[in-house]
TORLO-348131 format. One record per atom (N, C-alpha, C): residue in three letters; atom name; x, y, z. Coordinates in pm, whole numbers, plus 50000, padded with zeros to 5 digits. Layout:
N
code,site,X,Y,Z
ala,CA,X,Y,Z;
...
***
This chain:
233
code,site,X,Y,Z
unk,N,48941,58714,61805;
unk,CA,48801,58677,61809;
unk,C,48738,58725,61938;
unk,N,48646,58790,61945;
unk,CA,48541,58851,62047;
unk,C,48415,58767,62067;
unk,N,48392,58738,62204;
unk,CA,48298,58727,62261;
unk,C,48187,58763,62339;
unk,N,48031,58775,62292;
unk,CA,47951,58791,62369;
unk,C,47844,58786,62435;
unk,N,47892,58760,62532;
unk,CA,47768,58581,62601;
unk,C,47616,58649,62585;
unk,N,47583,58773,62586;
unk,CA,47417,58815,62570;
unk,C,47396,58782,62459;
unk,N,47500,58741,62355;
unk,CA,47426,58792,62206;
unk,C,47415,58601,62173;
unk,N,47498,58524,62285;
unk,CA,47511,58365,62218;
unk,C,47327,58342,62181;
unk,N,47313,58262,62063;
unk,CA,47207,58178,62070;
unk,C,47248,58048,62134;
unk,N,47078,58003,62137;
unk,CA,47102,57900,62267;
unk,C,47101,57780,62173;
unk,N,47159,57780,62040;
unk,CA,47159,57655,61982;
unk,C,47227,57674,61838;
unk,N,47360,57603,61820;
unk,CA,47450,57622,61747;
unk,C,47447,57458,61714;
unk,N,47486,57424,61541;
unk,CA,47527,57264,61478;
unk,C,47665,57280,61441;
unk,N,47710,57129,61475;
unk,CA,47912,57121,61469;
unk,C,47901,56971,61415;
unk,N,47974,57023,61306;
unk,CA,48011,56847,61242;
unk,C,48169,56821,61281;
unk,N,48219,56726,61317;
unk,CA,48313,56721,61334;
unk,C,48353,56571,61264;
unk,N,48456,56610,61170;
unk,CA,48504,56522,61041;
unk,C,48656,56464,61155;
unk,N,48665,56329,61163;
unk,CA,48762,56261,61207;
unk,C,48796,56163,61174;
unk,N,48913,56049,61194;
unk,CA,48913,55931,61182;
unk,C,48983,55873,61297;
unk,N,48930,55721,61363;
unk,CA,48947,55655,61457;
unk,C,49093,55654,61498;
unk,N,49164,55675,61365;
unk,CA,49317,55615,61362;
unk,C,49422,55742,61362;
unk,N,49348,55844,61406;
unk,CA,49388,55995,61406;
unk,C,49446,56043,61523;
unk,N,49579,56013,61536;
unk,CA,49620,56036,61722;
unk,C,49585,56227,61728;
unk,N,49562,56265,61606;
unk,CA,49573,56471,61656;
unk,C,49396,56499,61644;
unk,N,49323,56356,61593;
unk,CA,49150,56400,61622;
unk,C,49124,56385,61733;
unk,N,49171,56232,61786;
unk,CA,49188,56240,61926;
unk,C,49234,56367,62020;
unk,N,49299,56448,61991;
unk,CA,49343,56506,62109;
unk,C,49236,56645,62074;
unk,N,49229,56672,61948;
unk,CA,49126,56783,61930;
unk,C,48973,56752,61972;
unk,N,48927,56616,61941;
unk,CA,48839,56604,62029;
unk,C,48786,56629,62178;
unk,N,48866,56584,62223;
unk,CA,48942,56605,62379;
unk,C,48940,56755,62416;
unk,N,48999,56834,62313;
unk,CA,49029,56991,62329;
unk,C,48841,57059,62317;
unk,N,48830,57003,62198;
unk,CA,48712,57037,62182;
unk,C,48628,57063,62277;
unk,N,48598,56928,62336;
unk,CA,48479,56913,62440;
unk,C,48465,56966,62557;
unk,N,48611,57032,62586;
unk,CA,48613,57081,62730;
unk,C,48568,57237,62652;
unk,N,48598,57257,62530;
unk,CA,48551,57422,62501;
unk,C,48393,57431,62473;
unk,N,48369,57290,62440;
unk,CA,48185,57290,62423;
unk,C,48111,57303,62583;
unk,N,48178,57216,62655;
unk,CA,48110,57215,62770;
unk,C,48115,57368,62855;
unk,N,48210,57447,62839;
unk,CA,48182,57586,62871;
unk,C,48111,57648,62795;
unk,N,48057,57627,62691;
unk,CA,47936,57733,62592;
unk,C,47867,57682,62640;
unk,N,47843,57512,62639;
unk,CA,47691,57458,62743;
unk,C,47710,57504,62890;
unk,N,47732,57561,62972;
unk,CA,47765,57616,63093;
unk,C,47730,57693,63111;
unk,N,47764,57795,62967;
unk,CA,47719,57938,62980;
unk,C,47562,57926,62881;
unk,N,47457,57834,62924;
unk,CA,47349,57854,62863;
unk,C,47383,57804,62724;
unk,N,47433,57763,62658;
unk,CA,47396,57747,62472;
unk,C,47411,57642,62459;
unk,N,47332,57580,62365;
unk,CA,47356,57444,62293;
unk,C,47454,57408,62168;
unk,N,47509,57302,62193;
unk,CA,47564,57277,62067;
unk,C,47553,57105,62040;
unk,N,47468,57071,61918;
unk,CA,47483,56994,61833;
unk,C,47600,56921,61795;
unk,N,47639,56833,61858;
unk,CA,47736,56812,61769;
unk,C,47753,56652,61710;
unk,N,47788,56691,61574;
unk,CA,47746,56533,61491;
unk,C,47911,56508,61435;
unk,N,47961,56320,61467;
unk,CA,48052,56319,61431;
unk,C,48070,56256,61292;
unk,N,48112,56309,61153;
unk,CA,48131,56272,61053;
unk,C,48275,56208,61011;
unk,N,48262,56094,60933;
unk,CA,48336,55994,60883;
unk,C,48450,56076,60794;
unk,N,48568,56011,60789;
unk,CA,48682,56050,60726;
unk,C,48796,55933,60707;
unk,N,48854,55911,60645;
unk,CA,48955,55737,60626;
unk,C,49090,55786,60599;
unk,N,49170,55810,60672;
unk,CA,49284,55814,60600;
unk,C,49349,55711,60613;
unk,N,49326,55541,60570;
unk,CA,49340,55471,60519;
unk,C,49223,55386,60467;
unk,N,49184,55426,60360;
unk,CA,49057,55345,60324;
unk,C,49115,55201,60313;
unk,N,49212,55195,60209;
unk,CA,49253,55070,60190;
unk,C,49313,54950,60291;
unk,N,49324,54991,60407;
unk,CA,49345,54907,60524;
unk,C,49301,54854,60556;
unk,N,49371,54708,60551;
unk,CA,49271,54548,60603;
unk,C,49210,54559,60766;
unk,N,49092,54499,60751;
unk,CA,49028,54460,60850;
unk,C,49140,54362,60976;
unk,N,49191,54264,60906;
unk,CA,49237,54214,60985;
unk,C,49379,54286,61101;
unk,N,49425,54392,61030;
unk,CA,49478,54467,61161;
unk,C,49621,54418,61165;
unk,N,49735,54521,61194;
unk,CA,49858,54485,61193;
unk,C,49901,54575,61305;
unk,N,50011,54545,61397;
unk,CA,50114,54667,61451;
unk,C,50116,54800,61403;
unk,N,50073,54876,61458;
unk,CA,50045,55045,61414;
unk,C,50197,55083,61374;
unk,N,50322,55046,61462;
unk,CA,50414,55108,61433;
unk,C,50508,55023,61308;
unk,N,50429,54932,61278;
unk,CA,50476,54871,61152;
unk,C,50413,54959,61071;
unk,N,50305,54987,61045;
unk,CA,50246,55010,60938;
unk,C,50284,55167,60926;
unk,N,50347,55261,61047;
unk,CA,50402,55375,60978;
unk,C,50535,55394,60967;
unk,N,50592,55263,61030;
unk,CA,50721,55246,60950;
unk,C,50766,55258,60855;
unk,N,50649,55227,60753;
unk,CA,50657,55250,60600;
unk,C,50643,55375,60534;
unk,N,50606,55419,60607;
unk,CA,50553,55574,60555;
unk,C,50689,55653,60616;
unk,N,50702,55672,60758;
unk,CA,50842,55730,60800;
unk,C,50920,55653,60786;
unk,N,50950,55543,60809;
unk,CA,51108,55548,60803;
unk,C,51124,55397,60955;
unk,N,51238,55362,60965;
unk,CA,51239,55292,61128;
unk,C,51219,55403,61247;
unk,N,51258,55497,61233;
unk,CA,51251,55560,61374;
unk,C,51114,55627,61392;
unk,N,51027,55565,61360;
unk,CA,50899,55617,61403;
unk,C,50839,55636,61511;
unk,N,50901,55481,61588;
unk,CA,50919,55484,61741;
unk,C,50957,55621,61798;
unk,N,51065,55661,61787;
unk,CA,51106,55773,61841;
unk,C,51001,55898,61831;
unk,N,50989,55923,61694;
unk,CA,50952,56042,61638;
unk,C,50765,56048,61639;
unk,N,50732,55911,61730;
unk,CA,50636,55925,61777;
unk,C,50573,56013,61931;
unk,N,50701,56065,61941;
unk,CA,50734,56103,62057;
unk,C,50622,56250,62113;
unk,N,50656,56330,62019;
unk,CA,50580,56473,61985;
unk,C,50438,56427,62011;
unk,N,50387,56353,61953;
unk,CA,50234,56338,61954;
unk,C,50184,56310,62062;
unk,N,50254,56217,62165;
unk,CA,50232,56115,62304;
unk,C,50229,56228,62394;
unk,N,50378,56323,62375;
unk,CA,50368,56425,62455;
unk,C,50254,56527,62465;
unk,N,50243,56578,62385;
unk,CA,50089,56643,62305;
unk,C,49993,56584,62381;
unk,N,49921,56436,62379;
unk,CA,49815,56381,62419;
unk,C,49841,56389,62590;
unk,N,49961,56305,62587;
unk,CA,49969,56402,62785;
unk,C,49883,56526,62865;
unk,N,49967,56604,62796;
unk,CA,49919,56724,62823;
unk,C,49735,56757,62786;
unk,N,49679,56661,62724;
unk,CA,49581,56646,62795;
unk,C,49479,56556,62831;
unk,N,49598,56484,62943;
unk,CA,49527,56380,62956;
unk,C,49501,56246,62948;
unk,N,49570,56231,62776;
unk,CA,49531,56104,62695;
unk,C,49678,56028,62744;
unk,N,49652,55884,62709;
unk,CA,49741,55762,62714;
unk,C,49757,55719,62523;
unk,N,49844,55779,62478;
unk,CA,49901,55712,62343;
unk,C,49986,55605,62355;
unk,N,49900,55447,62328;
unk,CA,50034,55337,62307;
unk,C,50067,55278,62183;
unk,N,50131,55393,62116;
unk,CA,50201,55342,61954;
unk,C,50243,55218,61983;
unk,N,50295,55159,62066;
unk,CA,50399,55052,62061;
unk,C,50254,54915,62107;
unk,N,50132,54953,62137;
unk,CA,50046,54846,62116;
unk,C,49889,54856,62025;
unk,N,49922,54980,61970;
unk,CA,49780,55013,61873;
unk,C,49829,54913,61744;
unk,N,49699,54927,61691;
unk,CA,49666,54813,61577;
unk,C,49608,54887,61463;
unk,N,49666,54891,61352;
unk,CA,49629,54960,61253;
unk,C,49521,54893,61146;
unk,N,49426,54922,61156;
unk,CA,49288,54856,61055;
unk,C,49213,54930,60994;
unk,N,49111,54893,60905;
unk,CA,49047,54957,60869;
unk,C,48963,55025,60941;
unk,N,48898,55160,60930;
unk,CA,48828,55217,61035;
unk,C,48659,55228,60954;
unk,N,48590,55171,60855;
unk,CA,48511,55215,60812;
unk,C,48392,55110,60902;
unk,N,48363,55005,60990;
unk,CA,48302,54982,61047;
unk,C,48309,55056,61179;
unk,N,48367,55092,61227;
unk,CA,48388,55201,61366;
unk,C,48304,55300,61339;
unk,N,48339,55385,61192;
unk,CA,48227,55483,61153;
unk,C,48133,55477,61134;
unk,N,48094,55357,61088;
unk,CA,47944,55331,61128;
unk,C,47878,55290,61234;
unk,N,47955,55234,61339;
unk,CA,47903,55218,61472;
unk,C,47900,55362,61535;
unk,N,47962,55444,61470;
unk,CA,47961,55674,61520;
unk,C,47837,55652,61481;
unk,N,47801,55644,61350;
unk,CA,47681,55667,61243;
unk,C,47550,55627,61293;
unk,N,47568,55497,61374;
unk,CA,47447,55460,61472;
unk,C,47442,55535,61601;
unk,N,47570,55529,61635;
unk,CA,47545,55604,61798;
unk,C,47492,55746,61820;
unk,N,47532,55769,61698;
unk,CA,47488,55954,61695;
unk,C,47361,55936,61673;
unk,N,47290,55854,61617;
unk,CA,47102,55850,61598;
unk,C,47075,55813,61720;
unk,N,47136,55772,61829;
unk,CA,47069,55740,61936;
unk,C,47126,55808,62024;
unk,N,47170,55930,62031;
unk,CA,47235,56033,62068;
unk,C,47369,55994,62178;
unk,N,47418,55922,62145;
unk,CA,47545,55888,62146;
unk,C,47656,55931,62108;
unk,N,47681,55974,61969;
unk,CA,47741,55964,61886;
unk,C,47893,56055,61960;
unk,N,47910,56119,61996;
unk,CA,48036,56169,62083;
unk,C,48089,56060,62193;
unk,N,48045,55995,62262;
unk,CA,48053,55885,62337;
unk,C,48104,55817,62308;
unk,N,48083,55729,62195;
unk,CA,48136,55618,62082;
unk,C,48286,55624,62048;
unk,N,48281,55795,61985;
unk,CA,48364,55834,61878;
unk,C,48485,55810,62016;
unk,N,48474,55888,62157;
unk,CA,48588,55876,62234;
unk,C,48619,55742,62266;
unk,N,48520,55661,62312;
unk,CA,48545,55494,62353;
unk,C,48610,55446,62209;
unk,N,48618,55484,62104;
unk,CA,48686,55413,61997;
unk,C,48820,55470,61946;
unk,N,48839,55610,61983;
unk,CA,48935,55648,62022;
unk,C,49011,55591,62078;
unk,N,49011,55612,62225;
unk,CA,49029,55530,62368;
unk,C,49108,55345,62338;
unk,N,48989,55310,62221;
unk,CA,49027,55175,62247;
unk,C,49130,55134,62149;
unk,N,49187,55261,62035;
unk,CA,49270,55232,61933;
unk,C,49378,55236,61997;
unk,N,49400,55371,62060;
unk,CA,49539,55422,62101;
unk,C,49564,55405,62238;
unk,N,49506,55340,62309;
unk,CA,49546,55349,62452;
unk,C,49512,55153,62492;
unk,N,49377,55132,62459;
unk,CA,49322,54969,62479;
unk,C,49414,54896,62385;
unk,N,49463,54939,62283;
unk,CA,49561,54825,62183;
unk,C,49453,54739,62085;
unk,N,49300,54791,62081;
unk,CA,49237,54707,62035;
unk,C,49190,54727,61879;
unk,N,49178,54605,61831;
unk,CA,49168,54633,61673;
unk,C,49014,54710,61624;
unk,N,48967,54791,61613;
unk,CA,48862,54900,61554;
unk,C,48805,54819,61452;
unk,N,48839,54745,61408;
unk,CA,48796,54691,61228;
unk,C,48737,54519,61336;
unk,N,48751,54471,61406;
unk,CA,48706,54304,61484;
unk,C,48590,54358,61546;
unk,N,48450,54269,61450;
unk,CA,48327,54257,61462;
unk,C,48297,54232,61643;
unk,N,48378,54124,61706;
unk,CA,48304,54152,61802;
unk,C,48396,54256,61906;
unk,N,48521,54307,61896;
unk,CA,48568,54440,61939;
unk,C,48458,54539,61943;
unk,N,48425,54524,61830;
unk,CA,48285,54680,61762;
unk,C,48164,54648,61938;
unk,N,48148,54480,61900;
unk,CA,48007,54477,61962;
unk,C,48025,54486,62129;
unk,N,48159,54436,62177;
unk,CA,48195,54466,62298;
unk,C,48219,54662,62326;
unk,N,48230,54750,62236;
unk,CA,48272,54869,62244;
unk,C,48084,54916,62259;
unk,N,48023,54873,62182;
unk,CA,47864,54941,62132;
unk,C,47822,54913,62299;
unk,N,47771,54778,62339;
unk,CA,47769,54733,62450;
unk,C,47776,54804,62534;
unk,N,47935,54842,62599;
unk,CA,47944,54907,62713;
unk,C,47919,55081,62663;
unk,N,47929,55138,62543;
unk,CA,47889,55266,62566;
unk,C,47716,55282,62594;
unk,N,47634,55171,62536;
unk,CA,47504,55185,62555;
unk,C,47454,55187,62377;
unk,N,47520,55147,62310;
unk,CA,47474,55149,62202;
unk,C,47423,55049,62128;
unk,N,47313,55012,62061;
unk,CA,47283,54923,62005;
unk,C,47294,54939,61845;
unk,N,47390,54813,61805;
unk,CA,47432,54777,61652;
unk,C,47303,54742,61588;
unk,N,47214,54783,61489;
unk,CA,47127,54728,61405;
unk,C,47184,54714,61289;
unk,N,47334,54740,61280;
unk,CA,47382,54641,61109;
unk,C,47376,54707,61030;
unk,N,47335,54877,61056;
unk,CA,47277,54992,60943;
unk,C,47395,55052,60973;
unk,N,47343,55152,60849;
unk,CA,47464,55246,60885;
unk,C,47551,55315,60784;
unk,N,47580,55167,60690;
unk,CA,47711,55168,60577;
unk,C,47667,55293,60484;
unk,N,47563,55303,60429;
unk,CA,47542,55364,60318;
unk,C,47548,55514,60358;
unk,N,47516,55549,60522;
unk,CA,47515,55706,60554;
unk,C,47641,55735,60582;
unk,N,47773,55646,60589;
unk,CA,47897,55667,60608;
unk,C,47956,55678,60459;
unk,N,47932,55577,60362;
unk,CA,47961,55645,60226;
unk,C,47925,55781,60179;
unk,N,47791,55816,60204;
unk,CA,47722,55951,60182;
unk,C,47796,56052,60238;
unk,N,47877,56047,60331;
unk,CA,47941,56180,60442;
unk,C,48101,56157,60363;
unk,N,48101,56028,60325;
unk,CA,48306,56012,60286;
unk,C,48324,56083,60153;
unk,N,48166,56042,60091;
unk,CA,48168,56132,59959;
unk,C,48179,56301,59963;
unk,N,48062,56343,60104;
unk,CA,48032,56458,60156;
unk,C,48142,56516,60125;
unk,N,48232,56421,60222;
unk,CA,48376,56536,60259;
unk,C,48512,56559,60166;
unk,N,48489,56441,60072;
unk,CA,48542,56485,59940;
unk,C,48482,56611,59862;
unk,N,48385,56614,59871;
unk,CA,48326,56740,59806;
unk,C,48349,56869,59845;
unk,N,48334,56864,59977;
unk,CA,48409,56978,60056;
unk,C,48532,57004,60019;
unk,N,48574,56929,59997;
unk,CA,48806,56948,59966;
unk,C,48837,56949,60077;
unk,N,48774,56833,60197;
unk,CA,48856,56781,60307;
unk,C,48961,56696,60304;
unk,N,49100,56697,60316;
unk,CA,49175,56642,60302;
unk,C,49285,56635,60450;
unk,N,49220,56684,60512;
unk,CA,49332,56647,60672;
unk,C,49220,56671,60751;
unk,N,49224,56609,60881;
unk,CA,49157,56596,60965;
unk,C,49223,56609,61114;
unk,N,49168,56634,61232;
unk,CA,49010,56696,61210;
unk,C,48977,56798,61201;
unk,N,48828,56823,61134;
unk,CA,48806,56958,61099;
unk,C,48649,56970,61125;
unk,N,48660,57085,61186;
unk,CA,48533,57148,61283;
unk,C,48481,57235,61176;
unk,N,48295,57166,61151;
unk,CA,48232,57311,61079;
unk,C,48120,57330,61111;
unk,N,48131,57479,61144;
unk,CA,48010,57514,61247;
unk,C,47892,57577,61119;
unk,N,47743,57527,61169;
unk,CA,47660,57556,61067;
unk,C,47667,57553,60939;
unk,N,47772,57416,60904;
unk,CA,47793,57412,60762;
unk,C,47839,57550,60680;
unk,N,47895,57636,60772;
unk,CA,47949,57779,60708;
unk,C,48134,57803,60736;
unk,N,48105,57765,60900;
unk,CA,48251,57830,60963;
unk,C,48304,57703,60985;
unk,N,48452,57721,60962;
unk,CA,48575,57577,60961;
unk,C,48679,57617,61088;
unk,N,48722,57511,61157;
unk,CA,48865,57548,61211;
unk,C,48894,57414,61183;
unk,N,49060,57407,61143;
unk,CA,49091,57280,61132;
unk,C,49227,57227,61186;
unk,N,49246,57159,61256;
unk,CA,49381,57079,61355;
unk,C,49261,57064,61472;
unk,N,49417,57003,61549;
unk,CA,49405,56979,61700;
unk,C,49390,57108,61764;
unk,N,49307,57224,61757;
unk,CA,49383,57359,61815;
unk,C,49378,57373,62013;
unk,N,49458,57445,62056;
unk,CA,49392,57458,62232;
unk,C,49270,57513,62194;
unk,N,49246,57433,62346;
unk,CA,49085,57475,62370;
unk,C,49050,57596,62346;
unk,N,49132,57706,62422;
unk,CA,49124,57855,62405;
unk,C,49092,57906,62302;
unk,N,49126,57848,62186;
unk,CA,49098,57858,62047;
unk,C,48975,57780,61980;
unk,N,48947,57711,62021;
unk,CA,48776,57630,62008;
unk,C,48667,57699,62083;
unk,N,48735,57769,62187;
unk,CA,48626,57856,62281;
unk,C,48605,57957,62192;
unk,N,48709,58068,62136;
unk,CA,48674,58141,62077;
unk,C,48620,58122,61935;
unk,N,48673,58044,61895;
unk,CA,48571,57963,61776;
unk,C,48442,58000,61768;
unk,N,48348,57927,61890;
unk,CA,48302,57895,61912;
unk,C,48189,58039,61913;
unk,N,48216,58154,62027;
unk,CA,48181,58258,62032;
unk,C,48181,58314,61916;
unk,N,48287,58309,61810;
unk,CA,48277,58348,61647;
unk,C,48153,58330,61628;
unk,N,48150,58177,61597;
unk,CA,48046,58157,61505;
unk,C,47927,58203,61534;
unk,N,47868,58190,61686;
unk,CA,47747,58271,61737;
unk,C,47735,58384,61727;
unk,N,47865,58525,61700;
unk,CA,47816,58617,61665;
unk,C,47801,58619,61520;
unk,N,47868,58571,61445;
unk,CA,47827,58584,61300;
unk,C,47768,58451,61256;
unk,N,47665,58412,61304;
unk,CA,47580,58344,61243;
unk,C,47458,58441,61159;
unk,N,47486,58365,61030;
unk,CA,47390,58383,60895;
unk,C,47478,58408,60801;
unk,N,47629,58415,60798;
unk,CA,47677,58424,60703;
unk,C,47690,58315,60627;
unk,N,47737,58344,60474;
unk,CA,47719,58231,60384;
unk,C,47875,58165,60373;
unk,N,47947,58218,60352;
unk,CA,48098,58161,60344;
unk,C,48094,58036,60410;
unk,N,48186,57949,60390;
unk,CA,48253,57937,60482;
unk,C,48422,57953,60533;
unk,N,48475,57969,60644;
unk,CA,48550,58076,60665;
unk,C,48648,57991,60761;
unk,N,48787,58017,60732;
unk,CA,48848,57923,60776;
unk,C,48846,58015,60897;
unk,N,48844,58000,61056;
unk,CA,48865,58099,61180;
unk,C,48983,58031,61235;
unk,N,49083,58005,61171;
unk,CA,49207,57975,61247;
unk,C,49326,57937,61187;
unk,N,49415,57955,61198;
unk,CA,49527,57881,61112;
unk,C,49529,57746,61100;
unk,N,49526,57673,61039;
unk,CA,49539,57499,61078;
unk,C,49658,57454,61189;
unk,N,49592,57385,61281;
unk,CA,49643,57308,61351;
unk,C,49730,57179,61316;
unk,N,49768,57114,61422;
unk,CA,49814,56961,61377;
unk,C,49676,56886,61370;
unk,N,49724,56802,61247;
unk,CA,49614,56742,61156;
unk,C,49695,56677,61105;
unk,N,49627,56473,61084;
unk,CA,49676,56415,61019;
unk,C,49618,56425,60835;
unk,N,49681,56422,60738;
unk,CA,49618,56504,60616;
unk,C,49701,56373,60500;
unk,N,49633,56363,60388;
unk,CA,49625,56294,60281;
unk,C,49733,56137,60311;
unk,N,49621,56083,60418;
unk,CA,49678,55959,60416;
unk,C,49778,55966,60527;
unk,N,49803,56019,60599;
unk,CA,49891,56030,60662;
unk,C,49914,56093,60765;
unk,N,49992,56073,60922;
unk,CA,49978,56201,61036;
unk,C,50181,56211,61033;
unk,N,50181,56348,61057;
unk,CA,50324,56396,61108;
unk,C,50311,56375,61279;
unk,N,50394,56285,61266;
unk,CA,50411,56209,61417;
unk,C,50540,56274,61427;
***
């Protein structure tokens, strides 16, 4: 992928499809933002809106031990084989505590994204809820968790929300999103995992030179991505 900063426009849109309970959105987020903040550096804008994704819809509100709940899915040694991912988030940066995250439903979190992004928040949120799954130990799905999280990012809850988070869960079924996260620039161009930054940078420069095409176009091999219900920890 080639880059070239005379030709960037100064204003590019990025949806970025995640879920709260996603230790590899987390870290692509993370990757992400340090590759956005050098296109904003170098003069260009980028938009970026964070869209809803569940890979556990069916997960109670009330919240259980994270490493119980993928106990079931792997096996007992999850502990261990949680290992890869923690290391991963290290390297940049992040604090993963499998052994005190809380596994819940995430569809009120997405709507507290869903508000914060109208009040131009919405990246802010998405990391403080991040932040507070995998590192704070705190349950994502407990009403006043939500209102203590809205609070200190600066966000105000008006109780809205639900129906534009169904609209995007449907969205991304339609798309044939099925692992997350996944970056799409101008509703045309896709990259999808956790990828290095280096690879979101050039992304990134992609899409600004070939903006107006109609495809959309996968620009990368898939990354680590947790995908149908499930993350390879």
């Amino acid at each position: 992928m080639s880059g070239i900063a005379a030709r960037l426009p100064t204003y590019m849109k990025v949806e970025i499809f995640s879920d709260v309970a996603c230790p590899w959105c987390y870290i692509g987020h993370t990757r992400f933002a340090r590759a956005a903040e050098r296109f904003r550096a170098r003069g260009g804008t980028l938009e970026v809106t964070m869209r809803p994704f569940q890979l556990s819809p069916e997960a109670p509100a009330e919240g259980e031990p994270l490493l119980d709940a993928l106990a079931r899915k792997f096996g007992p040694d999850v502990a261990r084989t949680t290992g890869r991912v923690v290391e991963a988030a290290a390297g940049d940066g992040l604090e993963l505590r499998f052994d005190r995250a809380v596994s819940a439903n995430t569809f009120e979190a997405h709507r507290l994204v869903e508000l914060a992004s109208r009040q131009g928040r919405g990246e802010e949120m998405a990391e403080r809820l991040f932040r507070a799954h995998f590192t704070d130990g705190l349950n994502v799905a407990d009403p006043d968790v939500l209102a203590g999280l809205a609070a200190e990012t600066g966000v105000r809850d008006t109780g809205e929300g639900a129906a534009e988070v169904r609209e995007q869960l449907d969205r991304a079924a339609g798309l044939g999103i099925s692992g997350v996260p996944l970056f799409l620039f101008e509703e045309k161009f896709a990259v999808s995992g956790a990828q290095p930054e280096e690879t979101f940078a050039a992304a990134i420069d992609e899409v600004a030179e070939r903006t107006g095409q109609t495809p959309v176009t996968l620009l990368a091999a898939p990354g680590e991505a947790c995908d149908d219900g499930s993350c390879a920890v």
